[in-house]
C-alpha positions as a Markdown table, in Angstrom:
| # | Residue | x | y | z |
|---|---|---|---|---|
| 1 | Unk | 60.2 | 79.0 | -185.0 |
| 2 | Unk | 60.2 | 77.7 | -181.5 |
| 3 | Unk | 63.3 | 79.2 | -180.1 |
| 4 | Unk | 64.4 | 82.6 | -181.2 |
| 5 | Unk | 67.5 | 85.3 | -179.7 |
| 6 | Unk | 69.0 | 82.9 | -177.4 |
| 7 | Unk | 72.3 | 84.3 | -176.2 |
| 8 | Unk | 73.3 | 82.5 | -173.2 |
| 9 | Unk | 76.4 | 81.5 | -171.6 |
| 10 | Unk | 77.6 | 78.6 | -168.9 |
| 11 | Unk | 80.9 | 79.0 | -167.5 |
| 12 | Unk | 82.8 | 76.7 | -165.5 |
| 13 | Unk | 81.4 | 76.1 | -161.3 |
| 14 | Unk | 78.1 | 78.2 | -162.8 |
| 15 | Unk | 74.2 | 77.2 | -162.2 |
| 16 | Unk | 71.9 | 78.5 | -165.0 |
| 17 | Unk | 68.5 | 78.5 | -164.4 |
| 18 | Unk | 65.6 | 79.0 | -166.7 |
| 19 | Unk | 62.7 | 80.5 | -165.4 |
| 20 | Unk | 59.4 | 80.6 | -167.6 |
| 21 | Unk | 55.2 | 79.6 | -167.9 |
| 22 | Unk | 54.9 | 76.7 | -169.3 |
| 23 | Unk | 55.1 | 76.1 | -173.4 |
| 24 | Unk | 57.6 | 79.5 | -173.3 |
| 25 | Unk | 60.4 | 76.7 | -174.3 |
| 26 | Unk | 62.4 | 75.8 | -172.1 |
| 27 | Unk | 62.3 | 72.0 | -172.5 |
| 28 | Unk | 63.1 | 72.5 | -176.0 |
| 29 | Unk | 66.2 | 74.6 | -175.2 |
| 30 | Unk | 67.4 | 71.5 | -172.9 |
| 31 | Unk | 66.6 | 69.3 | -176.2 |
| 32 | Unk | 68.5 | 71.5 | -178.4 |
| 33 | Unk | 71.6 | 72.2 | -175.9 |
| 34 | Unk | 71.6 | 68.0 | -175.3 |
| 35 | Unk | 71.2 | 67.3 | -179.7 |
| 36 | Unk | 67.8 | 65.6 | -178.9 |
| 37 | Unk | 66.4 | 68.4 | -181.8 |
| 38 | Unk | 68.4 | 70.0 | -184.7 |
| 39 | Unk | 68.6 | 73.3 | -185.0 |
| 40 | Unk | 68.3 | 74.8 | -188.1 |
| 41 | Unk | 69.6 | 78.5 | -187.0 |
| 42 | Unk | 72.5 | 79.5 | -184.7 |
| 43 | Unk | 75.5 | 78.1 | -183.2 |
| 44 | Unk | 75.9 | 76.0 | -180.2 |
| 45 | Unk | 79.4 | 75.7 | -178.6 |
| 46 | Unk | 81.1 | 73.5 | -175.7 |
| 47 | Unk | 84.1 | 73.8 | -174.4 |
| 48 | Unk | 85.0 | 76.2 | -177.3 |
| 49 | Unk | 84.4 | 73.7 | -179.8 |
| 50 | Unk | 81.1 | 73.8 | -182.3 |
| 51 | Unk | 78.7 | 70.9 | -181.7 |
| 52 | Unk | 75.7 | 72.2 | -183.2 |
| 53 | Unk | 75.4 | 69.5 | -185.8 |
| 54 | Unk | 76.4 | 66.9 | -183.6 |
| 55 | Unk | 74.4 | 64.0 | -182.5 |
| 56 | Unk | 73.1 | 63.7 | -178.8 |
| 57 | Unk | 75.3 | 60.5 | -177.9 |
| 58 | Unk | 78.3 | 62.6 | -178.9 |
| 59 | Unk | 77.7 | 65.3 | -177.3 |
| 60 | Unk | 76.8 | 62.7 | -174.6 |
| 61 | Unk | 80.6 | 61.1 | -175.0 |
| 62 | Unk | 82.0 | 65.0 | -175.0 |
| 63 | Unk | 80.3 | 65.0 | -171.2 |
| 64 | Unk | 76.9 | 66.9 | -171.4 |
| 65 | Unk | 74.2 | 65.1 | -169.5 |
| 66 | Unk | 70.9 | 65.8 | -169.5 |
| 67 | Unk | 67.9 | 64.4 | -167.2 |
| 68 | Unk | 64.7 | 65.1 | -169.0 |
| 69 | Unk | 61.4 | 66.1 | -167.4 |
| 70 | Unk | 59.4 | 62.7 | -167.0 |
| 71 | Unk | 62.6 | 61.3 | -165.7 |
| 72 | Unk | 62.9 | 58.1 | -168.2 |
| 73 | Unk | 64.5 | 55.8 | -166.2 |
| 74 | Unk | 64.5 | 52.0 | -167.2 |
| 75 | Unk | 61.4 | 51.1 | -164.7 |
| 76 | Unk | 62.1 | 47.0 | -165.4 |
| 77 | Unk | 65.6 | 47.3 | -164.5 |
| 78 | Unk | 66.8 | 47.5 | -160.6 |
| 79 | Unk | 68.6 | 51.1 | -159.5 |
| 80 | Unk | 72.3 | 49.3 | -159.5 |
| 81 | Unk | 71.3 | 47.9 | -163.3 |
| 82 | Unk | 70.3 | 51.8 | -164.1 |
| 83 | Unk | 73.0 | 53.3 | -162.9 |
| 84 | Unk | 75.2 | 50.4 | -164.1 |
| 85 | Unk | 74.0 | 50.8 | -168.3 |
| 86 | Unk | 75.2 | 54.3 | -168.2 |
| 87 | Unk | 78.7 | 53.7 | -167.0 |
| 88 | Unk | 78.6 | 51.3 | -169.8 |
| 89 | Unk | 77.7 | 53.4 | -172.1 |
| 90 | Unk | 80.6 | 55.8 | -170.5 |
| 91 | Unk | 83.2 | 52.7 | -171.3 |
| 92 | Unk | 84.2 | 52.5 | -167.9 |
| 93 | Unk | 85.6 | 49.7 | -166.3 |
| 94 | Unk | 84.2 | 47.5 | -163.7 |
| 95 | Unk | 86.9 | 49.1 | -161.0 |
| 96 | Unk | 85.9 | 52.7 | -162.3 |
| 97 | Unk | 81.9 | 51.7 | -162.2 |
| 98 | Unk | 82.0 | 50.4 | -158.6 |
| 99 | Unk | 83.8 | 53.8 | -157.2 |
| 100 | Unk | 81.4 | 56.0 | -159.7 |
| 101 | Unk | 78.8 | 54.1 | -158.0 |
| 102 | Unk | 80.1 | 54.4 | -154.3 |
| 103 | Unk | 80.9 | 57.9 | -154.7 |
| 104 | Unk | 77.0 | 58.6 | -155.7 |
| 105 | Unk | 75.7 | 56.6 | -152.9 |
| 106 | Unk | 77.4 | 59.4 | -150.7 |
| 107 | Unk | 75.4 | 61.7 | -151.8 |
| 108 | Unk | 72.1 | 59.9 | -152.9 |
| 109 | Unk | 71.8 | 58.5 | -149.1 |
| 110 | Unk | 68.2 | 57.1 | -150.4 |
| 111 | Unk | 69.0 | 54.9 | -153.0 |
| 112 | Unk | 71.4 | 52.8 | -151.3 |
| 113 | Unk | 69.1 | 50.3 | -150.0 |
| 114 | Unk | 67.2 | 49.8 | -152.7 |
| 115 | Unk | 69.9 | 49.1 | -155.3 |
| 116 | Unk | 68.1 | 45.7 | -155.6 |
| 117 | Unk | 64.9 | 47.5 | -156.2 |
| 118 | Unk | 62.8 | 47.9 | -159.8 |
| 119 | Unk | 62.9 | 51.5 | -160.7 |
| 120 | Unk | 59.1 | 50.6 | -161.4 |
| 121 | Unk | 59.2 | 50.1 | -158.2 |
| 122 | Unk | 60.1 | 53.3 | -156.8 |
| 123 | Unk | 58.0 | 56.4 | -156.3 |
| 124 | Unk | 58.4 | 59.6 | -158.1 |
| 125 | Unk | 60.8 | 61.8 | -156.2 |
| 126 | Unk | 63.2 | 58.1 | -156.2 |
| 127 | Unk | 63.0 | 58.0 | -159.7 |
| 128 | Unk | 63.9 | 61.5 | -160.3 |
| 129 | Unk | 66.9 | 60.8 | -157.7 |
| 130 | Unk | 67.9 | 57.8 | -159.7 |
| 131 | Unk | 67.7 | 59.7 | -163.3 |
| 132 | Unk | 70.1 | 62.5 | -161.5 |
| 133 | Unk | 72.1 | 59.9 | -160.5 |
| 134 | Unk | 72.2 | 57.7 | -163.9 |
| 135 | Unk | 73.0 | 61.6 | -165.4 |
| 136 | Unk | 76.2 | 62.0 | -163.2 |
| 137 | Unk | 77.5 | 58.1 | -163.3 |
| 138 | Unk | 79.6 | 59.2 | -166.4 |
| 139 | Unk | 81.2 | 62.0 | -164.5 |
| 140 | Unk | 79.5 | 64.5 | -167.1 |
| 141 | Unk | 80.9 | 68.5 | -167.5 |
| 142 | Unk | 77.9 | 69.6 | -167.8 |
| 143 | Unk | 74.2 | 68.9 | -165.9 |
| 144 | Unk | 71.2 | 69.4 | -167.6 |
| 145 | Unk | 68.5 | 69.4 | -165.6 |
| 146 | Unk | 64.4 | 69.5 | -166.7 |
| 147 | Unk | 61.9 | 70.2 | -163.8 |
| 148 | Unk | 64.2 | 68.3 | -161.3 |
| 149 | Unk | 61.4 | 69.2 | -158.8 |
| 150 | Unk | 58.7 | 68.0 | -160.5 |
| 151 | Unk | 56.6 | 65.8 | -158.2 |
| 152 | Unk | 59.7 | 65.4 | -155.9 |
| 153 | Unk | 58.8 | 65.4 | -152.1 |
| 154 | Unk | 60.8 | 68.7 | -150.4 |
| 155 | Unk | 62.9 | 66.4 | -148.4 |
| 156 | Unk | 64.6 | 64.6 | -151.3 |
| 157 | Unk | 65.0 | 67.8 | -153.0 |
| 158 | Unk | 67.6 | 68.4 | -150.3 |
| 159 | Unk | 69.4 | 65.7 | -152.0 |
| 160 | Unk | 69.5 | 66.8 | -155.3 |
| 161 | Unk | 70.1 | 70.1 | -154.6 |
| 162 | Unk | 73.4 | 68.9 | -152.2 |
| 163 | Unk | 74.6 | 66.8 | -155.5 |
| 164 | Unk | 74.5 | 69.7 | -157.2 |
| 165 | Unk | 76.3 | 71.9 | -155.3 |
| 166 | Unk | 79.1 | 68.9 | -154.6 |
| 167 | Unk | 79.4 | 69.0 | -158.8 |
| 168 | Unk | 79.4 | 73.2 | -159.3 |
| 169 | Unk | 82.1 | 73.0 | -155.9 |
| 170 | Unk | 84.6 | 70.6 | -158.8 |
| 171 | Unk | 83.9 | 73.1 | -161.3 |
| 172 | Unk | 81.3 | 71.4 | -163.1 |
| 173 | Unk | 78.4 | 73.6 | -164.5 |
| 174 | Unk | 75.0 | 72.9 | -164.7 |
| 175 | Unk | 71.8 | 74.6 | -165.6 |
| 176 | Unk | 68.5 | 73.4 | -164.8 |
| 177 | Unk | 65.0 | 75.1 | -165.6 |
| 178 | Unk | 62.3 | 75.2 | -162.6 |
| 179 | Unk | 59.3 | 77.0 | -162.4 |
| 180 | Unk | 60.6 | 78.5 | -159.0 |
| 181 | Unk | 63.7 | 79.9 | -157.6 |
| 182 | Unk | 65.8 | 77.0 | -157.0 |
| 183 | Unk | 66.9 | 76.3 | -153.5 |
| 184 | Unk | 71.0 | 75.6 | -153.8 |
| 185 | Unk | 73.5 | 77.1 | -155.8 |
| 186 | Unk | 76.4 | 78.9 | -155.7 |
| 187 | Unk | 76.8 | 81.4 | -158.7 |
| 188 | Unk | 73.9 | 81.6 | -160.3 |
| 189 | Unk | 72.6 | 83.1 | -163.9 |
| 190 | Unk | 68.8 | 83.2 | -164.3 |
| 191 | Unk | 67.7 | 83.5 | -168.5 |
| 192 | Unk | 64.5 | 84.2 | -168.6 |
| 193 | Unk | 62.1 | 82.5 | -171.4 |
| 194 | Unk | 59.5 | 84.4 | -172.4 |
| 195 | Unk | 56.5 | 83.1 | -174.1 |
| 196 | Unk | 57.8 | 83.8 | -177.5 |
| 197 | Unk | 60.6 | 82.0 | -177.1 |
| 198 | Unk | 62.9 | 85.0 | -176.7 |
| 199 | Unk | 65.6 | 85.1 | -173.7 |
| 200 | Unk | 64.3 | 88.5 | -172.5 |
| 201 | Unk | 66.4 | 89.2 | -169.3 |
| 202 | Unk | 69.8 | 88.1 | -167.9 |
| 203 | Unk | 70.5 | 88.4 | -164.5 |
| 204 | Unk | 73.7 | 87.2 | -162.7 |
| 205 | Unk | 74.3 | 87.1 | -158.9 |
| 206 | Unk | 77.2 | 85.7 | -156.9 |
């Protein structure tokens, strides 16, 4: 058993983040929440409805979003084309894809000249920009977030961390897990993971 006495709770306009050593399992709590695993114990609830035996795409189509560690973006496809296949995948229309998009060019400043651009092509902090960006082109309820400062360069952390704070400021939670304190957020829960897989200590500031 990987993940054992997890009791945690994400309310509306909330940041959650999981703090934990490596291999205490917090990825795998991101892969559960998201349906990427099965769980074979416990309940798992959003928006007061059961999804625990739900697939990821429909918890996906409910609105939870989830950027995995290694970021995963399409690498032979340009940013636009990234950022495009998701609103697809959303069902949007082209009217509602183009203001999606230009809305998360506001924020992600850095991407904007290199729609055009291979994500291959891009360096790692870009690409973790990108896959935070892909995550919120379906106007998700939820933001999960693995190590989104893994091998990011401090100054485009600002950017993801503004995005973030934009989203929890319309009510949109999010949780994220780091391996240090996370720079922006506005009311936040930290669950800690210990190595047994236990969620050992809750603490909540505002």
């Amino acid at each position: 058993m990987i993940l054992s006495g997890i009791d945690l709770q994400v309310d509306v306009g909330e940041c959650v983040a999981m703090l934990g050593r490596s291999g205490s399992g917090k990825t795998t709590l991101a892969r559960a929440l998201y349906g990427a695993i099965p769980c074979r114990r416990g309940v798992i609830r959003f928006m007061d409805e059961v999804v625990t035996s739900e697939a990821a795409y429909e918890r996906a189509n409910r609105g939870i979003a989830y950027v995995p560690q290694g970021r995963q973006i399409f690498l032979e496809l340009s940013v636009m084309e990234n950022l495009v296949l998701d609103a697809y995948a959303a069902q949007f229309d082209k009217t509602r894809t183009d203001r999606a998009v230009e809305k998360l060019l506001e924020y992600f400043h850095t991407l904007k000249p290199k729609l055009k651009d291979l994500g291959g092509g891009l360096n790692a902090g870009q690409q973790q920009l990108l896959a935070v960006a892909r995550a919120l082109m379906s106007e998700p309820k939820i933001l999960l977030l693995d190590e989104p400062s893994d091998g990011v360069d401090p100054s485009l952390l600002d950017e993801i961390a503004a995005t973030v704070k934009k989203n929890l400021e319309r009510d949109r939670p999010c949780g994220t897990h780091v391996r240090a304190k996370p720079s922006v957020r506005k009311k936040t829960c930290c669950a800690r993971v210990r190595d047994s897989g236990r969620c050992y200590q809750t603490k909540c500031s505002h």
